[in-house]
C-alpha positions in Angstrom: 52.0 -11.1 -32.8 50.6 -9.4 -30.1 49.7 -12.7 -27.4 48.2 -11.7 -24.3 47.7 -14.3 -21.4 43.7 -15.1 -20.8 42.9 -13.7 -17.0 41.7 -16.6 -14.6 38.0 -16.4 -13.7 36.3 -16.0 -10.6 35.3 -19.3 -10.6 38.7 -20.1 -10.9 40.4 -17.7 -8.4 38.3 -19.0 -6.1 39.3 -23.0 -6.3 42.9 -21.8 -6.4 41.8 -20.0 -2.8 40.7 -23.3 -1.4 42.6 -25.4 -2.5 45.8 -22.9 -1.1 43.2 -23.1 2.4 43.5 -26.6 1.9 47.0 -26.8 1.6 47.9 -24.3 4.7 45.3 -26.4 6.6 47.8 -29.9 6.2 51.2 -27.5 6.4 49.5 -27.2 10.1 49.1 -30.5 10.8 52.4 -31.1 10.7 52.4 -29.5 14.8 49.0 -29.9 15.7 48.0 -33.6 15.0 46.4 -35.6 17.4 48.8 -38.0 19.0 48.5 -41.5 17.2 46.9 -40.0 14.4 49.4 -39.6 10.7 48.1 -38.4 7.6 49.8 -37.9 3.9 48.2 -36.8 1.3 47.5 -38.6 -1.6 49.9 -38.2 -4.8 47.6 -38.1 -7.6 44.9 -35.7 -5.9 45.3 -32.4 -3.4 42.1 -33.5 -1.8 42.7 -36.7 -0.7 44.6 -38.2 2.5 45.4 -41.4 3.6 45.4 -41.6 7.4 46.1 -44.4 9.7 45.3 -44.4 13.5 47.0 -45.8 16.6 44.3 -46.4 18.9 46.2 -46.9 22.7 43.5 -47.7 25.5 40.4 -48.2 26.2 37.9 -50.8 24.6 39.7 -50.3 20.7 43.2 -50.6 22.7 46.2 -51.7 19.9 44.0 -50.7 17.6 45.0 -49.9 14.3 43.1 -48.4 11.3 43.5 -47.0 8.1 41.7 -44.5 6.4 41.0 -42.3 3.5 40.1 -38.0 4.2 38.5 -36.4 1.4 37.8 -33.1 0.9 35.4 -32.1 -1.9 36.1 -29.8 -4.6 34.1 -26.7 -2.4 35.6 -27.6 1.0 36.3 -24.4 2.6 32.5 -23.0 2.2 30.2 -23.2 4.2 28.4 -27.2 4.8 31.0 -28.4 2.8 31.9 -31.2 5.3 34.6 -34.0 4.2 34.3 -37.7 4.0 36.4 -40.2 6.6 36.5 -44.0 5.4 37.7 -46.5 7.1 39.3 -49.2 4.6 38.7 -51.8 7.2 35.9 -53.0 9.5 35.7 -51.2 12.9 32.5 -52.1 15.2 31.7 -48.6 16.3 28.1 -46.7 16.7 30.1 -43.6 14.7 31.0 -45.8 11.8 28.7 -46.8 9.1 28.8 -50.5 9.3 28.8 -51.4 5.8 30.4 -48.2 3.7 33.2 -47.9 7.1 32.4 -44.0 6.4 32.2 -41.7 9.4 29.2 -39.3 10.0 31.3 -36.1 10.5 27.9 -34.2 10.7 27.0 -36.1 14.0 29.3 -33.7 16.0 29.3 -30.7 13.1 26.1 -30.7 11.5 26.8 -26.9 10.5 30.4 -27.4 8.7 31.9 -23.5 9.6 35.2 -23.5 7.3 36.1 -20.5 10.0 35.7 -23.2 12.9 36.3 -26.8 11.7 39.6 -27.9 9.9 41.5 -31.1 9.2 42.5 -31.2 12.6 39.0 -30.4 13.6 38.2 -33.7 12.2 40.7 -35.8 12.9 40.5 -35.0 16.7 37.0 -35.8 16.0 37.6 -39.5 14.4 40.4 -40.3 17.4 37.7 -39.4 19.9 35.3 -41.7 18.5 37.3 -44.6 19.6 37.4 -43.4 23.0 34.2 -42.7 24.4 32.9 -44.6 27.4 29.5 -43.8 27.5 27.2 -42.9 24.9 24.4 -42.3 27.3 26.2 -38.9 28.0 25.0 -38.0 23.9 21.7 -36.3 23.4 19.3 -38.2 22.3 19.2 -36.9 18.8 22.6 -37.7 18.3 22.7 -41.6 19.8 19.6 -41.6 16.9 21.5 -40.1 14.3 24.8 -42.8 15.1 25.2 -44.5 11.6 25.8 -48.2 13.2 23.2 -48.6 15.6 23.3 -52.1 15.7 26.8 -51.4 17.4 24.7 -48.7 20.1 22.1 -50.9 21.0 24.7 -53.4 22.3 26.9 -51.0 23.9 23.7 -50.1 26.2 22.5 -53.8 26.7 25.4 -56.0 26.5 28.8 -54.2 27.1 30.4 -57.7 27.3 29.1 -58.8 23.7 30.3 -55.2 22.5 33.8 -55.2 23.8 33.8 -58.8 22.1 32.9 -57.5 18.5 35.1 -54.8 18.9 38.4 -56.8 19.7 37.4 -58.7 16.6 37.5 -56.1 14.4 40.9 -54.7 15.9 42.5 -58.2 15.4 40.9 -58.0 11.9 42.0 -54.7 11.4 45.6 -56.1 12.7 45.6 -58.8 10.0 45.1 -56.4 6.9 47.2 -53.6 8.3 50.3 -54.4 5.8 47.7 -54.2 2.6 
């Protein structure tokens, strides 16, 4: 019998491309996370990460957080952003209050897979819990903030802020082990 081996598609070629992009992208984490930040990717799919972060001073100080990176089927083309989840609460204007998901396209509306990477975005989410004053984003950003419950009281009651968010720290504390 004369058996000959069916040539991948295009379509296919390029998924195995992205998903090798994908894969170089985490080999380079290993050196160039940001400090306090870990990430492993998940065992049953090459797009997803569990991440946990260490959050050291400022108002989120012994902080810590889990969270889930995912990275659609097209990431690596163009405004193909990916998704960061936090699995607990966290009281922040950059967190969605009730689905704990990250707007990523706050800081990168324009997702440039020859610009932004994993690390891109993970720098990103550790910076969010490190900003002092959110006065210093434009305007359109402060009204594009997911939680803006969390904003308004930032700006008018910085005392009733830092209390919510050492209650979601200890909260986060208390489920860290799940």
């Amino acid at each position: 019998t004369n058996f000959t081996q069916p040539t991948p598609s295009t379509v296919e070629r390029e998924q195995a491309m992205r998903d090798y992009k994908l894969s170089i992208e985490y080999k380079h984490l290993k050196q160039h996370c940001p400090g306090g930040v870990y990430l492993v990717p998940s065992f049953d799919d090459l797009r997803l990460f569990h991440g946990v972060i260490f959050v050291r001073r400022g108002a989120f100080t012994n902080g810590i957080f889990k969270f889930t990176l995912q990275c659609p089927p097209k990431y690596n083309d163009v405004g193909t952003h990916p998704t960061v989840t936090f699995s607990s609460f966290v009281y922040n204007p950059h967190v969605h209050p009730d689905s704990g998901e990250v707007d990523i396209r706050v800081a990168y509306p324009e997702w440039d897979p020859s610009k932004h990477f994993l690390v891109t975005v993970l720098t990103y989410v550790k910076r969010i819990f490190y900003v002092k004053d959110y006065n210093e984003l434009a305007e359109d950003q402060q009204r594009n903030l997911p939680n803006q419950e969390a904003l308004q009281l930032f700006k008018t009651n910085t005392e009733g802020y830092r209390r919510r968010v050492l209650g979601c720290v200890k909260e986060a504390a208390r489920h860290i082990f799940e």
